[in-house]
Steps between C-alpha positions, in 0.01 A plus 500: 500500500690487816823381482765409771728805344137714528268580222496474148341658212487435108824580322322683231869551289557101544192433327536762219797366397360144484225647323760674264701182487184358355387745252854519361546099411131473410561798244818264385254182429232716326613749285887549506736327252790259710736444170519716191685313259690652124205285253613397172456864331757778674291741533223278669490323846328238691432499817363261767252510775394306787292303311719439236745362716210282634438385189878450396538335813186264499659386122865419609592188634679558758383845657416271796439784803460803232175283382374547844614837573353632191188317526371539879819538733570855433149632558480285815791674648380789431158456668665343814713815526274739503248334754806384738656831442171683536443311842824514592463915572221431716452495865453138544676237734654319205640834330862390563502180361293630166776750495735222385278294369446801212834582482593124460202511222625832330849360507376136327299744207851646459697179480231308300486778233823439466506124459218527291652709241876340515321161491305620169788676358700122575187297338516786174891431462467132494269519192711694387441869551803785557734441811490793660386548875111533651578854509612557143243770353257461788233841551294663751308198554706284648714776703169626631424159643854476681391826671147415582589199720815682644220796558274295670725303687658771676114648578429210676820481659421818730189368671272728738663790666463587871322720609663723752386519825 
C-alpha cells in the first residue's frame, strides 16, 4: 500500500472500464451478429455470429490462427484481461508491471481479432468465396470486440492512483 511516491488506493474508473471492456466483447461472442451478409433472396439476409465463424473456421483448411482464436484464444484473452486489468488498479507492489502487462494483453485481443478474421476471410477466398476485405459487411459484433479490448486495455493502463498526502 505504501509506495516510494506515497500511498495508493484502488482506481475504481480503471477497473470499470476493464469491466466494461469485458461486458462489451463478451456481448459480441454471445449474442451480437459480426457479418450480415445479402442471402440468396433480396429481401432476406444472413448473418454470422461468433460461433458461426467458429464453425466456418474449424471447416476451412487453412484458417490456421482463426481456428484457434475462434475456438479458445479469444475467450482466453479476454479472461487474462480482466484479472490483469482488474489487479492492475490495485494497490499492490506489482501494479506497474500488470499495468502493461494488461495493456500488452488488451492490445494482443485487438490485433488477434484482427488476424483472426483477415486470416478467415483469406481461408473463405481461397475456396472460393467473394474477394472483398475482412471488413466487407461486418456488424456490431465484431466492432464491439475491437472496442472491448481497446476498453480494457486502456483501464488497465491507468493503474492505482495516489493518494494525496
Amino acid at each position: 500500500m505504501t509506495s516510494a511516491e506515497g500511498e495508493r488506493a484502488v482506481r475504481v474508473v480503471g477497473v470499470a472500464l476493464v469491466l466494461v471492456g469485458a461486458v462489451l466483447a463478451l456481448a459480441a461472442f454471445r449474442f451480437l451478429d459480426w457479418y450480415d451478409t445479402a442471402a440468396k433472396a433480396a429481401d432476406s439476409a444472413q448473418t454470422s455470429t461468433f460461433s458461426d465463424l467458429q464453425d466456418n473456421a474449424d471447416q476451412l483448411n487453412g484458417a490456421g490462427a482463426a481456428t484457434a482464436y475462434f475456438d479458445w484464444l479469444a475467450w482466453v484473452l479476454l479472461i487474462a484481461l480482466v484479472c490483469v486489468g482488474v489487479a492492475a488498479n490495485l494497490p499492490v507492489p506489482p501494479a506497474d508491471i500488470l499495468r502493461i502487462v494488461g495493456t500488452v494483453i488488451g492490445v494482443a485481443g485487438v490485433a488477434a481479432t484482427y488476424f483472426a478474421v483477415a486470416q478467415l476471410h483469406n481461408a473463405q477466398v481461397a475456396a472460393g468465396g467473394a474477394h472483398h476485405n475482412a471488413f466487407f459487411n461486418s456488424t456490431w459484433g465484431l466492432w464491439l470486440t475491437f472496442v472491448g479490448f481497446a476498453v480494457g486495455a486502456g483501464g488497465a493502463l491507468l493503474g492505482p492512483r495516489k493518494i494525496a498526502g
